[in-house]
SETOR-613175 format. One record per residue (C-alpha): residue number from 1; residue in three letters; x, y, z. Coordinates in nm, 4 decimals. Each point is the difference from the previous one (the first is absolute). Example, Ala and Ser with C-alpha at 12.3 -4.5 7.8 and 13.67 -1.06 7.14 Angstrom:
residues 2
num/residuo/x/y/z
1/Ala/1.2300/-0.4500/0.7800
2/Ser/0.1370/0.3440/-0.0660
This chain:
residues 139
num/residuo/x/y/z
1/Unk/0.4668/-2.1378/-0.0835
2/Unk/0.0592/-0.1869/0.3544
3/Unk/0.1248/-0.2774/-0.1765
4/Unk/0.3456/0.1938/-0.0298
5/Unk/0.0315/0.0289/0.3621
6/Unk/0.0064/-0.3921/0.0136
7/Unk/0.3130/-0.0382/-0.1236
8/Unk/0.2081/0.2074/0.2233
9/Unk/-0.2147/-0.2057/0.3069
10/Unk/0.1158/-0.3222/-0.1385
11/Unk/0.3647/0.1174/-0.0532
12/Unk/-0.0040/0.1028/0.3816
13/Unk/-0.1845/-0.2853/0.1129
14/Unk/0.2694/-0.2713/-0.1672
15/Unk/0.2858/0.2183/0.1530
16/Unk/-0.1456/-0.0098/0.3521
17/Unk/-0.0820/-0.3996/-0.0340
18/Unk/0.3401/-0.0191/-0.1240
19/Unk/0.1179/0.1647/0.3048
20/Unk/-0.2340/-0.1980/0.2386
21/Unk/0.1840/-0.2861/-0.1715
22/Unk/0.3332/0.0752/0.0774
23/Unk/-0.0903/0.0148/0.3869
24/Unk/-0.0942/-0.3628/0.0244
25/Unk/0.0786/-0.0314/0.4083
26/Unk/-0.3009/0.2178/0.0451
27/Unk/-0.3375/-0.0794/-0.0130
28/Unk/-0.1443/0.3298/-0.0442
29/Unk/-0.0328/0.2395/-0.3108
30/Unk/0.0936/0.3243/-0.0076
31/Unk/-0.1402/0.2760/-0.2257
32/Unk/0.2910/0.2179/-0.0951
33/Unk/-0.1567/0.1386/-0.3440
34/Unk/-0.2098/0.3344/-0.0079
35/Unk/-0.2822/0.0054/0.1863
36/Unk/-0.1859/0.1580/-0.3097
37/Unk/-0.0312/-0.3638/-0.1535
38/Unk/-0.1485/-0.1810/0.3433
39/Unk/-0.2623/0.2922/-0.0560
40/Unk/-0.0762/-0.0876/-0.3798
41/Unk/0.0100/-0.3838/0.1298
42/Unk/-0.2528/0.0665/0.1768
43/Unk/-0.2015/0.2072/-0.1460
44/Unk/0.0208/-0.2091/-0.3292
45/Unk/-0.3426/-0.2479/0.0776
46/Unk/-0.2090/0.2394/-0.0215
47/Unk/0.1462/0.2491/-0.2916
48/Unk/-0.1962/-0.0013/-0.3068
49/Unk/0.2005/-0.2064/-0.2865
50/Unk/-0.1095/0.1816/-0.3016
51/Unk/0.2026/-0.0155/-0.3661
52/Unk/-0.0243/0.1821/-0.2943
53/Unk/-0.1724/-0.2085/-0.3185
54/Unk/-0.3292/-0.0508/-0.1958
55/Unk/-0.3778/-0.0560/0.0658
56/Unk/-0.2295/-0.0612/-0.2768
57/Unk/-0.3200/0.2943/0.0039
58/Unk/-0.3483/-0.1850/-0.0953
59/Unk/-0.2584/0.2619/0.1531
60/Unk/-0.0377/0.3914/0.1082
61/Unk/-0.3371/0.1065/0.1268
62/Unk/-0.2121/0.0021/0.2774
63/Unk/0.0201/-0.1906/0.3391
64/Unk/-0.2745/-0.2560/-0.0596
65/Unk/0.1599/-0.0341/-0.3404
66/Unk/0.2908/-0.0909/0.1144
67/Unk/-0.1031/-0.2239/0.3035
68/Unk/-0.1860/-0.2079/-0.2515
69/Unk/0.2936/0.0020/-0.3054
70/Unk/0.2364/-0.1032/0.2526
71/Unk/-0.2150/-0.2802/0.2064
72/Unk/-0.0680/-0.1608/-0.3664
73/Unk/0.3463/0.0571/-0.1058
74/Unk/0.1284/-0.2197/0.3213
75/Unk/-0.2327/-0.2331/-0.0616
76/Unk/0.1402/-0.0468/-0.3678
77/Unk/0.3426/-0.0151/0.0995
78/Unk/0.0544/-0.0270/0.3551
79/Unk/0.3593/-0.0748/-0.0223
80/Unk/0.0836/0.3687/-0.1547
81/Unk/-0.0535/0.2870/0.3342
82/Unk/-0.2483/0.2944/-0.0881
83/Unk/0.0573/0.3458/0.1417
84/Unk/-0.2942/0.2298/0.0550
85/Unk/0.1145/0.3843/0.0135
86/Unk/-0.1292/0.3088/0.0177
87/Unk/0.1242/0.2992/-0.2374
88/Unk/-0.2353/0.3187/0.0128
89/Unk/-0.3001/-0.0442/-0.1393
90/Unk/0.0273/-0.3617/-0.0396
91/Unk/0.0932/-0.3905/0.0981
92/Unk/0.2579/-0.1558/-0.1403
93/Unk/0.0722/-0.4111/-0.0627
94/Unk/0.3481/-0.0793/-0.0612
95/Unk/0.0966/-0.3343/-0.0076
96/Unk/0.2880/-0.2379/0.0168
97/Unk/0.3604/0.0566/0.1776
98/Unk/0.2725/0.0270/-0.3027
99/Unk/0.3293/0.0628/0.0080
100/Unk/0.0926/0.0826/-0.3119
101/Unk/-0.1922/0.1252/-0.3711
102/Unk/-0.0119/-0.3035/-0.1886
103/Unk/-0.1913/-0.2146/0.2871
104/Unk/-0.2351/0.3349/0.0417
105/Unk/-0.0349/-0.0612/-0.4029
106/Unk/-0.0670/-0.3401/0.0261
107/Unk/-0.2394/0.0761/0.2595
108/Unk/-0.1933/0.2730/-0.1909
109/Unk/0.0246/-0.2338/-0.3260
110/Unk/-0.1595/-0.3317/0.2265
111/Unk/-0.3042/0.3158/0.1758
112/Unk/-0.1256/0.1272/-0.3306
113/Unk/-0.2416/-0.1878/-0.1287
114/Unk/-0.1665/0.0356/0.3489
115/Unk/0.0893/0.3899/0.0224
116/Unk/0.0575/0.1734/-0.3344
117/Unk/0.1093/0.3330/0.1472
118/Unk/0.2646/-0.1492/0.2400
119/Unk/0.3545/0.1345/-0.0175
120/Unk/0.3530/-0.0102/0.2132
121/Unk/0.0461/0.2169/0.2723
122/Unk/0.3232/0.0742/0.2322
123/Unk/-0.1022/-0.0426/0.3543
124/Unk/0.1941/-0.1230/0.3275
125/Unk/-0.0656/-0.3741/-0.0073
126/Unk/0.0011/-0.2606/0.2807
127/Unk/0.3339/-0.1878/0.0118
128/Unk/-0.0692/-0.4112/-0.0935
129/Unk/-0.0294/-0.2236/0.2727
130/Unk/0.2757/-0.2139/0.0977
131/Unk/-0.0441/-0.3920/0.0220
132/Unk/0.2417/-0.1337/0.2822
133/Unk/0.2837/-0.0633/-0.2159
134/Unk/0.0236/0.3655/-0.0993
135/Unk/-0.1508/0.0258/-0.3190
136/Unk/-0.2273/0.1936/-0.0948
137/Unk/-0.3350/-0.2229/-0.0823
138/Unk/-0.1330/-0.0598/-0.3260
139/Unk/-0.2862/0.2491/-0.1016
């Protein structure tokens, strides 16, 4: 959802760098956009960066359940993130951070030997991590 407002912020930003450019005898920048995007700016560090995609399920039950399921599970495959949450009565372990169906699939398809009952799930995922260059890194 916040992601929208980035591209109006970068449309304003390259007009007032634009701008700043055309004034080369001065030194100093001026802001002349809406004051609205120096406030997302800097508010943007510290916003949660949350997108819509798929988590693999492996375990529902209780707490101690969970905290064990999910310890052995990162042990197993410590380069795939486990989620412990709670839904009324019980703990959850989702795991993985997939955009799309067919890598949840692929996922569920790689998990099931370990956990039979395991199925896809929507859930807000964790946006990859970027490697310097921009890309996002290779699970």
């Amino acid at each position: 959802m916040r992601v929208r407002h980035l591209l109006p912020l970068l449309v304003l930003l390259h007009a007032a760098a634009l701008h700043g450019q055309s004034n080369a005898d001065s030194s100093a920048v001026r802001w002349l956009g809406d004051a609205r995007a120096l406030e997302f700016m800097a508010a943007y560090p510290t916003m949660d960066r949350v997108i819509e995609g798929y988590r693999v399920q492996i375990h529902l039950g209780s707490k101690t359940e969970a905290v064990k399921v999910r310890q052995a599970f990162l042990q197993r495959h410590p380069d795939v993130p486990a989620y412990l949450s709670y839904l009324a009565p019980n703990f959850r372990i989702r795991v993985g951070d997939l955009r799309d169906r067919v890598e949840a699939e692929r996922l569920r398809q790689e998990l099931r030997p370990e956990f039979p009952g395991c199925y896809v799930v929507q859930d807000q995922i964790e946006p990859p991590a970027l490697t310097k260059a921009g890309v996002p890194s290779a699970p």
